[in-house]
C-alpha positions as CSV (number, residue, x, y, z in Angstrom):
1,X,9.2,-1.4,-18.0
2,X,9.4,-1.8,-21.9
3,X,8.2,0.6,-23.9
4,X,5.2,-2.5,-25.3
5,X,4.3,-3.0,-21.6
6,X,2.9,0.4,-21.2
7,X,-0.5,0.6,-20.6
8,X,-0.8,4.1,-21.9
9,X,0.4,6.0,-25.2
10,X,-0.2,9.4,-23.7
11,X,0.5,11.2,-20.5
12,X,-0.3,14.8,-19.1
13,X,1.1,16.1,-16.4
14,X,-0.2,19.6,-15.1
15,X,1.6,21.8,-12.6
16,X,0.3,24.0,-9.8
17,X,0.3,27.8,-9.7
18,X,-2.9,29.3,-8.9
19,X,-4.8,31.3,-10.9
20,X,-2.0,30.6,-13.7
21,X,-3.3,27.2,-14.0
22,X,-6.7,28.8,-16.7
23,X,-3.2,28.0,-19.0
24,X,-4.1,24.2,-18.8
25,X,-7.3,25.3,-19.9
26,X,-5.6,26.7,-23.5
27,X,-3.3,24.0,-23.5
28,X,-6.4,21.5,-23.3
29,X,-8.1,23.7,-25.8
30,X,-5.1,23.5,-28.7
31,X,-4.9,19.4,-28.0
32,X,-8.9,19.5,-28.5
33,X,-8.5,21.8,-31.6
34,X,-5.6,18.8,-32.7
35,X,-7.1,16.0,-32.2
36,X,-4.7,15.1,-29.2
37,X,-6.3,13.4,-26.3
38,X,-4.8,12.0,-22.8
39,X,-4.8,8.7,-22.0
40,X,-4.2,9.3,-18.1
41,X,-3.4,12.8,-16.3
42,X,-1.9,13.7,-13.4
43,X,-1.8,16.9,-11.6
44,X,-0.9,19.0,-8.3
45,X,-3.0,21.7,-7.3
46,X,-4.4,24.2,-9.7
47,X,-3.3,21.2,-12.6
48,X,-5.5,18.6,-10.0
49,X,-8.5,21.1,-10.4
50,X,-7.6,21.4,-14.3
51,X,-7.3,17.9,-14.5
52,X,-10.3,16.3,-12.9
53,X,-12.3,18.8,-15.3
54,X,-11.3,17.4,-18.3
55,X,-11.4,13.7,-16.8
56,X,-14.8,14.5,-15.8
57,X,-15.1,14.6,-19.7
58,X,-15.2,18.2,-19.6
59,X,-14.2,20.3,-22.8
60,X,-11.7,23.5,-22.1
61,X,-14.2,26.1,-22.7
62,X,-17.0,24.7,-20.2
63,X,-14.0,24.9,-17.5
64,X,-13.6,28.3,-19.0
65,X,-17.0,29.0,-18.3
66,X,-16.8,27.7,-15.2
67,X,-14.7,29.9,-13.5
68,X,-16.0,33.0,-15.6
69,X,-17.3,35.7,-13.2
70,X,-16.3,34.0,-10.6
71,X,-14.7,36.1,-7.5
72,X,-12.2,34.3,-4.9
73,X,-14.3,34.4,-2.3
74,X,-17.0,32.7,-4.2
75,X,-14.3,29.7,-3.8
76,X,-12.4,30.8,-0.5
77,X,-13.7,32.2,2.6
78,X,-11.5,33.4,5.7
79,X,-11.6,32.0,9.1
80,X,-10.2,31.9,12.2
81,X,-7.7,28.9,12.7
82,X,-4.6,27.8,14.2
83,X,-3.4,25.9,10.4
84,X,-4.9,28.2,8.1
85,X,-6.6,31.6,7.2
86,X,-8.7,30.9,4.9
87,X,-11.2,27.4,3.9
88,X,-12.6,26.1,0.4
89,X,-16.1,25.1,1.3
90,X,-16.9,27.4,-1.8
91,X,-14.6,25.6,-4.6
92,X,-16.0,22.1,-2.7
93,X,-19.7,22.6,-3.8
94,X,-18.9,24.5,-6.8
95,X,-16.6,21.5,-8.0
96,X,-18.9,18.5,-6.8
97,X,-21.6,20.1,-8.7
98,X,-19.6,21.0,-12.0
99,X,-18.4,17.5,-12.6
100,X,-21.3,15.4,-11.6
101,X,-18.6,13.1,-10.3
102,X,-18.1,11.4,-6.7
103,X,-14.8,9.0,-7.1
104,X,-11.5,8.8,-9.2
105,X,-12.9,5.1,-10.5
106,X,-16.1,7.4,-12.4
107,X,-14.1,9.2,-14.2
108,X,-13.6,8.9,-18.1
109,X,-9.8,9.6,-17.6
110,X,-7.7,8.1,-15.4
111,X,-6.5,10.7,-13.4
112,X,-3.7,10.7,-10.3
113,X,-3.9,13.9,-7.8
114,X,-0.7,14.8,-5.8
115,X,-0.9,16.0,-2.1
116,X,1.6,16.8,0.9
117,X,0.9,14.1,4.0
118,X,1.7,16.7,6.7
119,X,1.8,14.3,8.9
120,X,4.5,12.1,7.7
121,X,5.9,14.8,5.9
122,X,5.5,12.7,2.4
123,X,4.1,13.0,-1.0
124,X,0.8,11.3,-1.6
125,X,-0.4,10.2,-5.0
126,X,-4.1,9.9,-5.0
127,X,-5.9,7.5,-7.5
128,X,-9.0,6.0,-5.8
129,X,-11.7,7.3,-3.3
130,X,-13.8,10.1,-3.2
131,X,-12.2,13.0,-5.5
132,X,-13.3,16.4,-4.9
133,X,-11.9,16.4,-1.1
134,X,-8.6,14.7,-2.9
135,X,-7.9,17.4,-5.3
136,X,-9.1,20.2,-2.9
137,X,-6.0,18.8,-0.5
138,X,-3.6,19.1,-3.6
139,X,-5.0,23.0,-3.6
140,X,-4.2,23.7,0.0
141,X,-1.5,26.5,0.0
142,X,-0.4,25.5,3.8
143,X,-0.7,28.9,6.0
144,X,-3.6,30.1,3.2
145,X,-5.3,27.3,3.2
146,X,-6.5,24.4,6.2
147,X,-5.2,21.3,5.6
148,X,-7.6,18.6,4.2
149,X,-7.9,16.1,6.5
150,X,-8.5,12.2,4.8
151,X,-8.8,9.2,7.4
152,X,-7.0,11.1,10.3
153,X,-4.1,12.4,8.0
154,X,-4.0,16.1,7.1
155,X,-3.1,17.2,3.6
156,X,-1.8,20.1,1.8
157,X,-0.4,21.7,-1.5
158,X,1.2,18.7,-3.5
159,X,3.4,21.5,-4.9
160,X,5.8,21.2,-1.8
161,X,7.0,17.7,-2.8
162,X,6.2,17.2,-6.2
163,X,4.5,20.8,-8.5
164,X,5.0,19.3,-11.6
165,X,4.0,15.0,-11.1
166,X,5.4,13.6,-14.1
167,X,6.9,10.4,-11.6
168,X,3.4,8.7,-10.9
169,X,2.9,8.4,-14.3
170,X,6.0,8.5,-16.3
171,X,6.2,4.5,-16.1
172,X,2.6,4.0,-17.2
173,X,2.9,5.9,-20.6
174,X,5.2,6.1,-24.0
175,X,4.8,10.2,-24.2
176,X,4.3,12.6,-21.4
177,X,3.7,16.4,-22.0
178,X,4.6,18.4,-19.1
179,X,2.8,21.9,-18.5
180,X,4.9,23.9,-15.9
181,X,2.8,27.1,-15.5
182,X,4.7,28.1,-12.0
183,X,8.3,29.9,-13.3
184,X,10.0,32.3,-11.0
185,X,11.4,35.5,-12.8
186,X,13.6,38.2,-11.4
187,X,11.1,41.0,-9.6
188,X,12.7,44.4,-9.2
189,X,10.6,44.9,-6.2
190,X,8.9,43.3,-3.4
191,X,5.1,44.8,-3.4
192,X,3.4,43.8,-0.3
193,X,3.1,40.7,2.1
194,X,1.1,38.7,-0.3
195,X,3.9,39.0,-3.2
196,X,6.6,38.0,-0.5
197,X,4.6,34.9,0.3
198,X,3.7,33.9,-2.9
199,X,7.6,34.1,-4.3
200,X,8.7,32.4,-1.3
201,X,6.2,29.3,-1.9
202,X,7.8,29.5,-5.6
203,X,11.2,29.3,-4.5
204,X,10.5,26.0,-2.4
205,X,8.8,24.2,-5.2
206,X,11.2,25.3,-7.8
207,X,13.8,22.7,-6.4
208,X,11.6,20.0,-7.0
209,X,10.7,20.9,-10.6
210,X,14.2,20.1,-12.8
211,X,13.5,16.3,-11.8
212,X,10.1,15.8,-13.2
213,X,10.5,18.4,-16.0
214,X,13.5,16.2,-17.2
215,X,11.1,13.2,-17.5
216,X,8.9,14.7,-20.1
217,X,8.9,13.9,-23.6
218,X,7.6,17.7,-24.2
219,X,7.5,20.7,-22.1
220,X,5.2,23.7,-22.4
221,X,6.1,26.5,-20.4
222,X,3.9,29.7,-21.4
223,X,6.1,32.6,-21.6
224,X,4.6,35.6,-20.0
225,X,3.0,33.6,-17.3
226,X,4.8,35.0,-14.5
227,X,3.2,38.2,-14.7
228,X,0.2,37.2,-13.2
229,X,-0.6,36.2,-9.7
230,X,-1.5,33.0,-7.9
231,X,-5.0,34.9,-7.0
232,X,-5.8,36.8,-10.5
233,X,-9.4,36.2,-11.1
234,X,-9.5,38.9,-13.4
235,X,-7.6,37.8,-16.3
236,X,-8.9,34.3,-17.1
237,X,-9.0,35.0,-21.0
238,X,-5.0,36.6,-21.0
239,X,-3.8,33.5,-19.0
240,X,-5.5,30.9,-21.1
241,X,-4.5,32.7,-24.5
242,X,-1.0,32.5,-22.8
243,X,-1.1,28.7,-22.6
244,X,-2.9,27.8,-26.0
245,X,-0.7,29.5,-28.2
246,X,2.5,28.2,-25.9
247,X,0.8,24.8,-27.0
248,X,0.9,25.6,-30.6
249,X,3.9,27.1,-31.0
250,X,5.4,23.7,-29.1
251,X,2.6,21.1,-30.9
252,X,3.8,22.4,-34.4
253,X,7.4,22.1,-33.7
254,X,8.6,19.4,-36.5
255,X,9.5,16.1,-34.0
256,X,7.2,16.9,-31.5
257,X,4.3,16.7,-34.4
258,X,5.3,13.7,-35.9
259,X,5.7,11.9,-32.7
260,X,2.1,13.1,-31.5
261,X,1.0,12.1,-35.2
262,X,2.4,8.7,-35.0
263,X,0.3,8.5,-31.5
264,X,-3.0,9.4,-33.2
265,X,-2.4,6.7,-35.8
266,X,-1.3,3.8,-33.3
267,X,-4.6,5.0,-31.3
268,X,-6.7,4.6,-34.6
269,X,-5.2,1.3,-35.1
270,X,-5.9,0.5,-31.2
C-alpha cells in the first residue's frame, strides 16, 4: 500500500505488561503535553485497557485517577475454576462505567484490541462489537485469569501471539510509535511462585516482540520498567513518571521531532 493510500498519519501501538502498563499513561501524557495525538491505536492487554481510555477521549491524568487507590481486588476476585483462579467482574463495571462507552464504532479513536482464540489457537484482532468484554479478553493472563468467552470462542492474553500489535495497524498508517513496557532483565534470584510465573509468561511473549518492534517508526521502551511487577498497585506515580520522561527523552530526539513536526503540520493542513 503507498505511503498516499494510507488512511492514517499516526499510529500507536501499546504493549501488555501489567501494572507496568500506568507507563502508557506518561507516554500519553508527554504526546498531550506536545501536541501529538493518534490517529488509530492498537493494543494487547494492559495497552488494550490504556488504549480504549484514551479512545474513549479520555486525558492521561483521568486514567491516572482512575486507577488511583485502587486495590487488585477491587478489579480481580479469586474463584474456583478449572481455566482460571481468579475473574474480572471488578475491572468490567469499573471500566464500562469510566468510559461511558458500549462498542469500538463509539469511540472517538479508532482503536484495534488483540486477544488469543484458545480455541483455534490464533490471534484475534478486535475492531467492532461490544468493547469492554473485548479488551477484558486481551487482559486474561491464562491460568490467572478465565478466559473471556465471545460467541462460543474463549479468549485470553493477546500477549501470547502478538504483546506488542504493531501488524493490524502498520498498513493503515505513515508513523507508528511502539511502547514496549514488558522487557525481561537478568534476576539474580527467583523470589516466590508468583515471580517464576510472571518471568515465564515474559519469556513466551518475548519471542514475538522483535517482529512488531522492527515495524515501528519509533520505539519507547522505559528504562527501569522491569523493576516493577505485573500486579504493583502501589506505585502508579513511579511507573508513569518512568514512561513520560522515556517519551521525552525519545520525542526530543532530532529526527524523531521533525518527523512528528512535519505530522502536526500535514494534520493542520488536513
Amino acid at each position: 500500500m503507498e505511503d498516499n493510500q494510507r488512511p492514517f498519519k499516526l499510529g500507536l501501538a501499546l504493549s501488555g505488561g501489567g501494572a507496568r502498563g500506568f507507563a502508557h499513561l506518561g507516554v500519553y501524557k508527554a504526546m498531550q503535553e506536545l501536541g501529538i495525538k493518534p490517529d488509530i491505536i492498537s493494543g494487547t492487554s494492559a495497552g488494550a485497557i490504556a488504549g480504549v481510555i484514551f479512545a474513549s477521549g479520555h486525558s492521561a491524568e483521568e486514567g491516572i485517577d482512575f486507577f488511583k487507590g485502587k486495590k487488585v481486588l477491587d478489579f480481580a476476585r479469586p474463584l474456583v475454576s478449572k481455566t482460571g483462579i481468579m475473574h474480572m467482574t471488578g475491572l468490567e463495571k469499573k471500566l464500562s462505567d469510566f468510559i461511558r462507552v458500549k462498542t469500538f464504532e463509539d469511540l472517538q479513536i479508532p482503536l484495534v484490541v488483540t486477544a488469543t482464540n484458545m480455541n483455534l489457537g490464533i490471534p484475534t484482532h478486535f475492531n467492532t462489537g461490544e468493547v469492554v468484554p473485548r479488551v477484558l479478553a486481551s487482559c486474561a493472563i491464562p491460568i490467572v485469569f478465565v478466559p473471556v468467552t465471545i460467541n462460543h470462542h474463549q479468549y485470553s492474553d493477546g500477549g501470547v501471539f502478538m504483546n506488542l500489535p504493531v501488524r493490524p495497524i502498520r498498513d493503515l498508517c505513515d508513523v507508528v510509535i511502539g511502547v514496549h513496557i514488558d522487557p525481561l532483565e537478568p534476576s539474580n534470584h527467583i523470589r516466590s511462585m508468583v515471580h517464576l510465573a510472571e518471568r515465564s509468561f515474559h519469556m513466551g511473549i518475548l519471542s514475538n516482540m522483535n517482529i512488531d518492534t522492527r515495524l515501528c517508526d519509533i520505539v519507547i521502551v522505559p528504562k527501569h520498567i522491569s523493576r516493577y511487577s505485573m500486579f504493583d498497585l502501589n506505585n502508579i506515580d513511579k511507573i508513569v513518571d518512568e514512561g513520560y520522561r522515556q517519551a521525552m527523552v525519545v520525542f526530543s530526539r532530532p529526527k524523531i521531532l521533525k518527523k512528528l513536526n512535519q505530522l502536526k503540520v500535514e494534520n493542520e493542513k488536513g
